[in-house]
PDB file of N, CA, C and O in Angstrom:
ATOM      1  N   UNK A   1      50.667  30.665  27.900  1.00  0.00           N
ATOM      2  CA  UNK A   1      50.822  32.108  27.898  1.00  0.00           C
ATOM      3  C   UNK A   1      52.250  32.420  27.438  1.00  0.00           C
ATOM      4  O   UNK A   1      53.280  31.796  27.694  1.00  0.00           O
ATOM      5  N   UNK A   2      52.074  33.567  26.677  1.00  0.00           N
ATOM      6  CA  UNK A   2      53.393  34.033  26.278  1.00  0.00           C
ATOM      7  C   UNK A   2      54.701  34.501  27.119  1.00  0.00           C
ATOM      8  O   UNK A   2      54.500  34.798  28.297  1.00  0.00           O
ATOM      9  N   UNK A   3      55.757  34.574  26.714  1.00  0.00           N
ATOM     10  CA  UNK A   3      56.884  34.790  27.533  1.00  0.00           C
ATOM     11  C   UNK A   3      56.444  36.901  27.924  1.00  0.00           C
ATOM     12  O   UNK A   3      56.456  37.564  28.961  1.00  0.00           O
ATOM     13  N   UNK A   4      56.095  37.266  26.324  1.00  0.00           N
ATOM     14  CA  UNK A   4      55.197  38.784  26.198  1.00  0.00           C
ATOM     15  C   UNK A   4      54.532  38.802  27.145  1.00  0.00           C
ATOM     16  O   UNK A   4      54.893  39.467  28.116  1.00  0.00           O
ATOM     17  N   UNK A   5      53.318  38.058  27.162  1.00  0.00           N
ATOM     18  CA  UNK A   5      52.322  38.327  27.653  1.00  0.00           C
ATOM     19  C   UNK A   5      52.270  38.120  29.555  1.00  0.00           C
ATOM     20  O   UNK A   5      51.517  38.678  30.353  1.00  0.00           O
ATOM     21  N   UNK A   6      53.050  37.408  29.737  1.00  0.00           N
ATOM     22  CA  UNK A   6      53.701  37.009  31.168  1.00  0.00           C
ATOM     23  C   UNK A   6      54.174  38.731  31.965  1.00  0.00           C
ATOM     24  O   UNK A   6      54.100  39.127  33.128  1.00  0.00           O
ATOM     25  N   UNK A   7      54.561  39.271  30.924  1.00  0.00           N
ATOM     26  CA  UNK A   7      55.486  40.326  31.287  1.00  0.00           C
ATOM     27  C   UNK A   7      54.735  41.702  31.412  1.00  0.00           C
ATOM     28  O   UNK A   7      54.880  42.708  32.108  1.00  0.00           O
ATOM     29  N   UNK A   8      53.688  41.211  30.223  1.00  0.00           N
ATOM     30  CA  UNK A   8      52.255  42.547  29.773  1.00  0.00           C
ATOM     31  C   UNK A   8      51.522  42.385  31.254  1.00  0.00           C
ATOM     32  O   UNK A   8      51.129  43.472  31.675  1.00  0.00           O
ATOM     33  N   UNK A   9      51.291  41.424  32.009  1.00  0.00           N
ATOM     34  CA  UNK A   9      50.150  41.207  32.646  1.00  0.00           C
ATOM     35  C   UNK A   9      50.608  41.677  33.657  1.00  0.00           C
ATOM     36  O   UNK A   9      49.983  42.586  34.203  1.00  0.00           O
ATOM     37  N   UNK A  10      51.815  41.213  34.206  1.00  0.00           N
ATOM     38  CA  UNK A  10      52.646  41.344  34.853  1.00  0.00           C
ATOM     39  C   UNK A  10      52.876  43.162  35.465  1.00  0.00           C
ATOM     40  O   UNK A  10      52.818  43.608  36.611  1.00  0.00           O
ATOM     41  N   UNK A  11      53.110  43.774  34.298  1.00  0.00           N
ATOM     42  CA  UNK A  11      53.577  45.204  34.333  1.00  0.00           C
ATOM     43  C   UNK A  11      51.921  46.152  34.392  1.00  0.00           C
ATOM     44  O   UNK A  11      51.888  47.246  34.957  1.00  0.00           O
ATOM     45  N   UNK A  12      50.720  45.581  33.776  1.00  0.00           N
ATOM     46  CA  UNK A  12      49.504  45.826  34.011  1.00  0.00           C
ATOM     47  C   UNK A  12      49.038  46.290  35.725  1.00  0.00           C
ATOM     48  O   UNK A  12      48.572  47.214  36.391  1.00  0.00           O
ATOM     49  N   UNK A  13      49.638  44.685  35.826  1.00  0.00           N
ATOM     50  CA  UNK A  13      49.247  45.001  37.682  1.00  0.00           C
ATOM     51  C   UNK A  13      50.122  46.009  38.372  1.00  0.00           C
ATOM     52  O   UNK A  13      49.694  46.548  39.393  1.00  0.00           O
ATOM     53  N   UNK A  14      51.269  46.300  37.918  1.00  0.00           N
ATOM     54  CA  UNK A  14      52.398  47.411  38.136  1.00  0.00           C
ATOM     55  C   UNK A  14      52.773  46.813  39.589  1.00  0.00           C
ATOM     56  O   UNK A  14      52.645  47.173  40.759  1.00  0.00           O
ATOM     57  N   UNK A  15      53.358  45.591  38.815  1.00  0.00           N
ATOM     58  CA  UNK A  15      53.911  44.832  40.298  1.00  0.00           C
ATOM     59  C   UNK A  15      55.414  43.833  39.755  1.00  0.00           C
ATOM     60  O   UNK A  15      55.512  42.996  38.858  1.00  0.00           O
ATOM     61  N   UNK A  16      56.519  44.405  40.815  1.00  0.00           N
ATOM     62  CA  UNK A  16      57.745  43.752  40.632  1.00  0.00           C
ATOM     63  C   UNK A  16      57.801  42.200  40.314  1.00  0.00           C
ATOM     64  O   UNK A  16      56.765  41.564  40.506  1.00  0.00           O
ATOM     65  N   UNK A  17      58.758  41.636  39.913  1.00  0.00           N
ATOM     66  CA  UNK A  17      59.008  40.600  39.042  1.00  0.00           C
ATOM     67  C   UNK A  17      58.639  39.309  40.981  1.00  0.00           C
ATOM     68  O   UNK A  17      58.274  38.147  41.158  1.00  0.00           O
ATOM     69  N   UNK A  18      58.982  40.334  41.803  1.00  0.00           N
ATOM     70  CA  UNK A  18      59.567  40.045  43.329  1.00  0.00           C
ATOM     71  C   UNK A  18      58.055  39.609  43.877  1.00  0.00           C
ATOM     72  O   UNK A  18      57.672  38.515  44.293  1.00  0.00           O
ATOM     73  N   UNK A  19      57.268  40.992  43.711  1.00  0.00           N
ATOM     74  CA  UNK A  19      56.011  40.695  43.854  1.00  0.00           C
ATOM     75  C   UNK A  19      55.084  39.921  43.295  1.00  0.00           C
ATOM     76  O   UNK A  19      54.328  39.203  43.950  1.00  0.00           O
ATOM     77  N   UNK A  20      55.081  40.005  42.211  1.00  0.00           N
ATOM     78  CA  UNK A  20      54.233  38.889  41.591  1.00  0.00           C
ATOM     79  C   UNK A  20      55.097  37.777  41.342  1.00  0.00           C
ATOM     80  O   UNK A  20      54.677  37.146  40.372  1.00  0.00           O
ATOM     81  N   UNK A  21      56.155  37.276  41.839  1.00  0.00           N
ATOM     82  CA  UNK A  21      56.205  35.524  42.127  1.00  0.00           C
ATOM     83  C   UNK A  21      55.556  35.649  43.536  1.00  0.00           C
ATOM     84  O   UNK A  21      54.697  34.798  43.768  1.00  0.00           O
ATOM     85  N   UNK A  22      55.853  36.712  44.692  1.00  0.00           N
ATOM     86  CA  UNK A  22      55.318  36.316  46.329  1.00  0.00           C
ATOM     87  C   UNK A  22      53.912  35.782  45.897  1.00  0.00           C
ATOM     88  O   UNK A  22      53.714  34.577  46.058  1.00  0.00           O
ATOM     89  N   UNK A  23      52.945  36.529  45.382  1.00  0.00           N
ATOM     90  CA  UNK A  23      51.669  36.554  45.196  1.00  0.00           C
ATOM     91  C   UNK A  23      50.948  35.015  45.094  1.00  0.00           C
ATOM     92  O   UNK A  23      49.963  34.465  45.586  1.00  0.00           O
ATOM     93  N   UNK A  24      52.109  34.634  44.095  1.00  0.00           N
ATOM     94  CA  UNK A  24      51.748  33.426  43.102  1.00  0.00           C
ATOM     95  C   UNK A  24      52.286  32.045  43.582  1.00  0.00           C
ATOM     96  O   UNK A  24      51.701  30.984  43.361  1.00  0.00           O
ATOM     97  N   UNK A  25      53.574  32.176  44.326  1.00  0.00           N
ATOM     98  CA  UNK A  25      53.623  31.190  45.124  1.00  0.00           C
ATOM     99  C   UNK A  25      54.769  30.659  44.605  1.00  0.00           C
ATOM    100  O   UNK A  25      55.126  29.509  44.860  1.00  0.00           O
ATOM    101  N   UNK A  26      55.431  31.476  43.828  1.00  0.00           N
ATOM    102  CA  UNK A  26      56.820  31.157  43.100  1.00  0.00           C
ATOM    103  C   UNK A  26      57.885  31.413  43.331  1.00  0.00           C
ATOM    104  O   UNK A  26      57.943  31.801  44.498  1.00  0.00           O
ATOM    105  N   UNK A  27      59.157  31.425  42.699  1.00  0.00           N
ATOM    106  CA  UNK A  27      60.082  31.970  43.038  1.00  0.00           C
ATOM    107  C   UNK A  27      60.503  33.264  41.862  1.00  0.00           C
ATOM    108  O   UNK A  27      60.224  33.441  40.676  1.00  0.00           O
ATOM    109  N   UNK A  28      61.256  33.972  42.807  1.00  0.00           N
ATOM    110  CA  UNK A  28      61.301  35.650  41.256  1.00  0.00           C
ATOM    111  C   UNK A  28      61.945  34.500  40.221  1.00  0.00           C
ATOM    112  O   UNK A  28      61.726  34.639  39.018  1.00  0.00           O
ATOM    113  N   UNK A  29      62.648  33.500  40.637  1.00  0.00           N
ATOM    114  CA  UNK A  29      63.819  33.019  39.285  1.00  0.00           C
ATOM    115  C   UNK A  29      62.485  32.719  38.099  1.00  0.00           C
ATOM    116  O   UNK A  29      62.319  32.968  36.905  1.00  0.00           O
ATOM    117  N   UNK A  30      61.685  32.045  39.192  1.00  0.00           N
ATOM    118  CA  UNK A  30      60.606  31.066  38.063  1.00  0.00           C
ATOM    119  C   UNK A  30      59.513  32.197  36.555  1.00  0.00           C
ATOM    120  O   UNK A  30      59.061  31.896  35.450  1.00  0.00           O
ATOM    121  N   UNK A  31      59.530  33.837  37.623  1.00  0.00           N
ATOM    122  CA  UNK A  31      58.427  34.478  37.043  1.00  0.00           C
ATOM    123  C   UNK A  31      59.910  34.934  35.889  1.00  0.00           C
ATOM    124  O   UNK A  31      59.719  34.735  34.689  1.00  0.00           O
ATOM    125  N   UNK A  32      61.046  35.412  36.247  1.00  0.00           N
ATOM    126  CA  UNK A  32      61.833  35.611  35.276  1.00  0.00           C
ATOM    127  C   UNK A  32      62.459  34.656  34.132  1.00  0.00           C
ATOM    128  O   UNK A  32      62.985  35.037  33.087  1.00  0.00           O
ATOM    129  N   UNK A  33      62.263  33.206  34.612  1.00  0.00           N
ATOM    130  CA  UNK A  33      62.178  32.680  33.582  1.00  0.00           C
ATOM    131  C   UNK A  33      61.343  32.312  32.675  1.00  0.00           C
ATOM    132  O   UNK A  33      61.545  31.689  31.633  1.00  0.00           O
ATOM    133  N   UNK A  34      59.973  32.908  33.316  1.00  0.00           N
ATOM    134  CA  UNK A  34      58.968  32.817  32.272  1.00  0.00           C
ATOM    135  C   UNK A  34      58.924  33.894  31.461  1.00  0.00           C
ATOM    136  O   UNK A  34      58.272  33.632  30.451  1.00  0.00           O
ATOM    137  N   UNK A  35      59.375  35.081  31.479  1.00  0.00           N
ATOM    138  CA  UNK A  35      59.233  36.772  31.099  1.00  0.00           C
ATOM    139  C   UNK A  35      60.144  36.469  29.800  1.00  0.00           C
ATOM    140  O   UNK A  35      59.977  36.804  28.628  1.00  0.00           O
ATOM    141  N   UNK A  36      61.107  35.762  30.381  1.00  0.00           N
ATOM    142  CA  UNK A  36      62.458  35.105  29.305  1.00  0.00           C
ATOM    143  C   UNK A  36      62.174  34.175  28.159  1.00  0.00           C
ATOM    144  O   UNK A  36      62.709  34.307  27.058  1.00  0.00           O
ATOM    145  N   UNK A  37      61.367  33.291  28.440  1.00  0.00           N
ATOM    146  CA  UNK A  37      60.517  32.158  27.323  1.00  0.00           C
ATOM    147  C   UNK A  37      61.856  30.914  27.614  1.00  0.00           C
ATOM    148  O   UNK A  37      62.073  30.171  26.657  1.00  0.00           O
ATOM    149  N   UNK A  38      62.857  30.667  29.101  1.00  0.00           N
ATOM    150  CA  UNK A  38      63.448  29.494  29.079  1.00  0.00           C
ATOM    151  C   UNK A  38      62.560  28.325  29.822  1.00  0.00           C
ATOM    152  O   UNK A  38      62.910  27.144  29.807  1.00  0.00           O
ATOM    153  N   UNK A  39      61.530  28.734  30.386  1.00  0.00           N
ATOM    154  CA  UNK A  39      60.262  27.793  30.898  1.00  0.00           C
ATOM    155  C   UNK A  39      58.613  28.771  30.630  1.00  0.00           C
ATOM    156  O   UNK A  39      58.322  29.890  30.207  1.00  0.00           O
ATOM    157  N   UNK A  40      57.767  27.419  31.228  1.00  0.00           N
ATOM    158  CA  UNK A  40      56.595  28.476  30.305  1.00  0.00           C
ATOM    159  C   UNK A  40      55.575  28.091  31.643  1.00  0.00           C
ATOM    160  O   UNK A  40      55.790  26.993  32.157  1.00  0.00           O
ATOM    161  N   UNK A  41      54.726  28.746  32.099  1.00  0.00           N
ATOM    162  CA  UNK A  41      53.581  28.434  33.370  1.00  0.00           C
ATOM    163  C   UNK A  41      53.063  27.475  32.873  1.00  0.00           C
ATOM    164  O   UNK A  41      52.582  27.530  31.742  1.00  0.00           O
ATOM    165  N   UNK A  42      53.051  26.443  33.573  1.00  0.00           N
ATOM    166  CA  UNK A  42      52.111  25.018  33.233  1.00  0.00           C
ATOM    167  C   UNK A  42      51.392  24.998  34.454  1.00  0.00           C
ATOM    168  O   UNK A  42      51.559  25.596  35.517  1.00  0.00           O
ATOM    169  N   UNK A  43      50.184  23.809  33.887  1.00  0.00           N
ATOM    170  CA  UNK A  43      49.299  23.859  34.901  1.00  0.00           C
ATOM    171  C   UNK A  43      48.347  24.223  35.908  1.00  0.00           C
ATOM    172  O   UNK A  43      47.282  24.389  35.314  1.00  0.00           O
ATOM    173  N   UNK A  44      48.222  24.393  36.906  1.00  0.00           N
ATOM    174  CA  UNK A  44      47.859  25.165  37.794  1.00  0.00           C
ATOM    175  C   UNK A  44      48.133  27.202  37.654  1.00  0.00           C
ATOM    176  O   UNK A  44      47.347  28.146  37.734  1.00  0.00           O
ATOM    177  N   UNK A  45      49.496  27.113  37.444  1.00  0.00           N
ATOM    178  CA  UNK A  45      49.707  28.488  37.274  1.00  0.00           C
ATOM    179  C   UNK A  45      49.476  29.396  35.885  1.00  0.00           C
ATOM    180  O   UNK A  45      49.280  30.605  35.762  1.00  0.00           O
ATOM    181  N   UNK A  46      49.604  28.061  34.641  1.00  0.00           N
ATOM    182  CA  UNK A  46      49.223  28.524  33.653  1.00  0.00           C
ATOM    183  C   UNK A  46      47.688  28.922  33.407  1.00  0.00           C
ATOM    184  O   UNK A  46      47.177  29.695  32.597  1.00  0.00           O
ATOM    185  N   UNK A  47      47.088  28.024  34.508  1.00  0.00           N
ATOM    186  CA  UNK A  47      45.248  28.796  34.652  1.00  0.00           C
ATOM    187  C   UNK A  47      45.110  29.869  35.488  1.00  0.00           C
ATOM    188  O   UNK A  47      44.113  30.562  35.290  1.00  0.00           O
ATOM    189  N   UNK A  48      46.083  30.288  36.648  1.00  0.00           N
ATOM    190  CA  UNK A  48      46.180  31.597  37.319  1.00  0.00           C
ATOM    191  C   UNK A  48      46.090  32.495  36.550  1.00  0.00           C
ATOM    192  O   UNK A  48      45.187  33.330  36.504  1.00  0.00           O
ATOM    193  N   UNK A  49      47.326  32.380  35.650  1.00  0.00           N
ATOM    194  CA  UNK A  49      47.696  33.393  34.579  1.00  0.00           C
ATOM    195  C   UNK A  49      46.698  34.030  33.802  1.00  0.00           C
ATOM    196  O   UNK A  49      46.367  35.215  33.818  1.00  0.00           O
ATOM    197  N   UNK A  50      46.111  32.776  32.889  1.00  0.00           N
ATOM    198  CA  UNK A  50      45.152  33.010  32.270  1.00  0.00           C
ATOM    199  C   UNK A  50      43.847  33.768  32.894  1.00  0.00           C
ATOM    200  O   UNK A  50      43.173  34.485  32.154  1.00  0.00           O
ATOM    201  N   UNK A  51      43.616  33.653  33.822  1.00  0.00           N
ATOM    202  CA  UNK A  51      42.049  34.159  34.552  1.00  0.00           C
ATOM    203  C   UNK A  51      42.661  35.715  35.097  1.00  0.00           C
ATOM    204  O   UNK A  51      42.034  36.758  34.911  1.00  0.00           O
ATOM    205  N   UNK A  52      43.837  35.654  35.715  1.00  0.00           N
ATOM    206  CA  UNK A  52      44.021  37.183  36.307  1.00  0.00           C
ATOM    207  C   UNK A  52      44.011  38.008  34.326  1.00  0.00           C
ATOM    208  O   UNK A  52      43.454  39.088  34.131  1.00  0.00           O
ATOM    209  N   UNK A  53      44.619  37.324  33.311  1.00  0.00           N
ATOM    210  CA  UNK A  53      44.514  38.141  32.147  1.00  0.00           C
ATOM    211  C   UNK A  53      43.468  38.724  31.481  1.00  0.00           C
ATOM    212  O   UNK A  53      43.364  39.801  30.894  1.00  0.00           O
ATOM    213  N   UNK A  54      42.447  37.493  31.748  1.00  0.00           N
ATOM    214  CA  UNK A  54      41.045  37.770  31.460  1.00  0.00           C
ATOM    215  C   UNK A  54      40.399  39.064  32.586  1.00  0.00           C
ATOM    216  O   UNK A  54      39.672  39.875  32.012  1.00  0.00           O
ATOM    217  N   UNK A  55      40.543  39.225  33.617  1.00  0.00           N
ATOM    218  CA  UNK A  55      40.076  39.842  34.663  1.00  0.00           C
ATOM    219  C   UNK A  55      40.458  40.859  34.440  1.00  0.00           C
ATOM    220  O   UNK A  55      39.763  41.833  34.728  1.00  0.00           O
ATOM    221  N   UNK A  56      41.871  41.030  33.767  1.00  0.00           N
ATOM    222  CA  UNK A  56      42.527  42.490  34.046  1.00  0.00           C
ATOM    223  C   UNK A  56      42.395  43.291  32.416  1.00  0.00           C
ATOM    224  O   UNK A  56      43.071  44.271  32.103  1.00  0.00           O
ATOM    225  N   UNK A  57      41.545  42.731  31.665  1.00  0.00           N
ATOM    226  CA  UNK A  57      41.854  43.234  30.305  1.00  0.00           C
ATOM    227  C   UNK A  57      40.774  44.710  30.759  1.00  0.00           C
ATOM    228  O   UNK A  57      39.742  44.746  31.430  1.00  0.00           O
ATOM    229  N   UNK A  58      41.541  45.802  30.068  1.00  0.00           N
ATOM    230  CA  UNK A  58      40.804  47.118  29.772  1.00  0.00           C
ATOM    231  C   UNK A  58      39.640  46.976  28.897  1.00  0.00           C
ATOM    232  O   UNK A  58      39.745  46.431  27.798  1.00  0.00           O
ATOM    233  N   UNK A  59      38.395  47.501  29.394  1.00  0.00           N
ATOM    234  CA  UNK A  59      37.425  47.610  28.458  1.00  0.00           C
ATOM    235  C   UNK A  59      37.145  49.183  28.353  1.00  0.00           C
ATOM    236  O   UNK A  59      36.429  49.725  29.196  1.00  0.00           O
ATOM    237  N   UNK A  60      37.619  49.776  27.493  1.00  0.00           N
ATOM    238  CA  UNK A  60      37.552  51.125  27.040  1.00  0.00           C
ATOM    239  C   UNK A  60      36.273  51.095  27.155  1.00  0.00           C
ATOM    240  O   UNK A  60      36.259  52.316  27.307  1.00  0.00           O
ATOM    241  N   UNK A  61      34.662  50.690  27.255  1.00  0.00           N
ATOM    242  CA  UNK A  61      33.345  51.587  27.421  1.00  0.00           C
ATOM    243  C   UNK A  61      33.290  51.491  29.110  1.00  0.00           C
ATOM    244  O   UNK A  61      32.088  51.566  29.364  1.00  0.00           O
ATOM    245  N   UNK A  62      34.111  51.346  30.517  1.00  0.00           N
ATOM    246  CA  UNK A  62      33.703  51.126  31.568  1.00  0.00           C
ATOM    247  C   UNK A  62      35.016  51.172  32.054  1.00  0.00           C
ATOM    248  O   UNK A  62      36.081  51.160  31.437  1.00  0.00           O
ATOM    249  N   UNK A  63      34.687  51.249  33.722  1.00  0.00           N
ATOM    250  CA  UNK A  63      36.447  51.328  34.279  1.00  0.00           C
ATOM    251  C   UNK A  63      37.063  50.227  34.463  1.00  0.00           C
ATOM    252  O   UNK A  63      36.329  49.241  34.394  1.00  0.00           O
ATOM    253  N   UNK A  64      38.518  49.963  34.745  1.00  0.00           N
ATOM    254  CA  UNK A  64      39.480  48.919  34.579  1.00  0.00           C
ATOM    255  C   UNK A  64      38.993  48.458  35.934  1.00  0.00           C
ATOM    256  O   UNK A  64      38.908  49.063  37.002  1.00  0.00           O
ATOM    257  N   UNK A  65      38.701  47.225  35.593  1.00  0.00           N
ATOM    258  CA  UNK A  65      38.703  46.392  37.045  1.00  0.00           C
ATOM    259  C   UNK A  65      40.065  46.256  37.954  1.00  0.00           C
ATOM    260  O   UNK A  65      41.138  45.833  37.523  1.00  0.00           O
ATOM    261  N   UNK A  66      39.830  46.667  39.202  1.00  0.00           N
ATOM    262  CA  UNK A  66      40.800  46.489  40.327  1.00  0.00           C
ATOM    263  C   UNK A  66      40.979  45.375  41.021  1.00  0.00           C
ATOM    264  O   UNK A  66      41.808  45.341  41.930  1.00  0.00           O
TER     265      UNK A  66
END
């Protein structure tokens, strides 16, 4: 996932840099250094990432999933 897209998903959920590391099990340094592109979500978190992105994408014919 992108350093962008870290930050898109991120600001989607309309949740602090603070909050979404608590959520995730990180530290704020780790979610800000991913927002930054000096480390990148591997692993485990890089499939978090991916599935909350998929979950949270807008489908303009129906409402935004919560």
């Amino acid at each position: 996932m992108t350093p962008k897209a870290v930050k898109e998903l991120r600001e989607q959920l309309q949740l602090t840099q603070e909050v979404f590391a608590s959520i995730l099990g990180v530290s704020f340094a780790t979610v800000n250094r991913w927002e930054n592109g000096k480390t990148t979500p591997t692993g485990d978190y890089a499939r978090v990432l991916q599935t909350l992105g998929q979950l949270t994408v807008y489908d303009a014919s129906g409402p935004a999933i919560d």
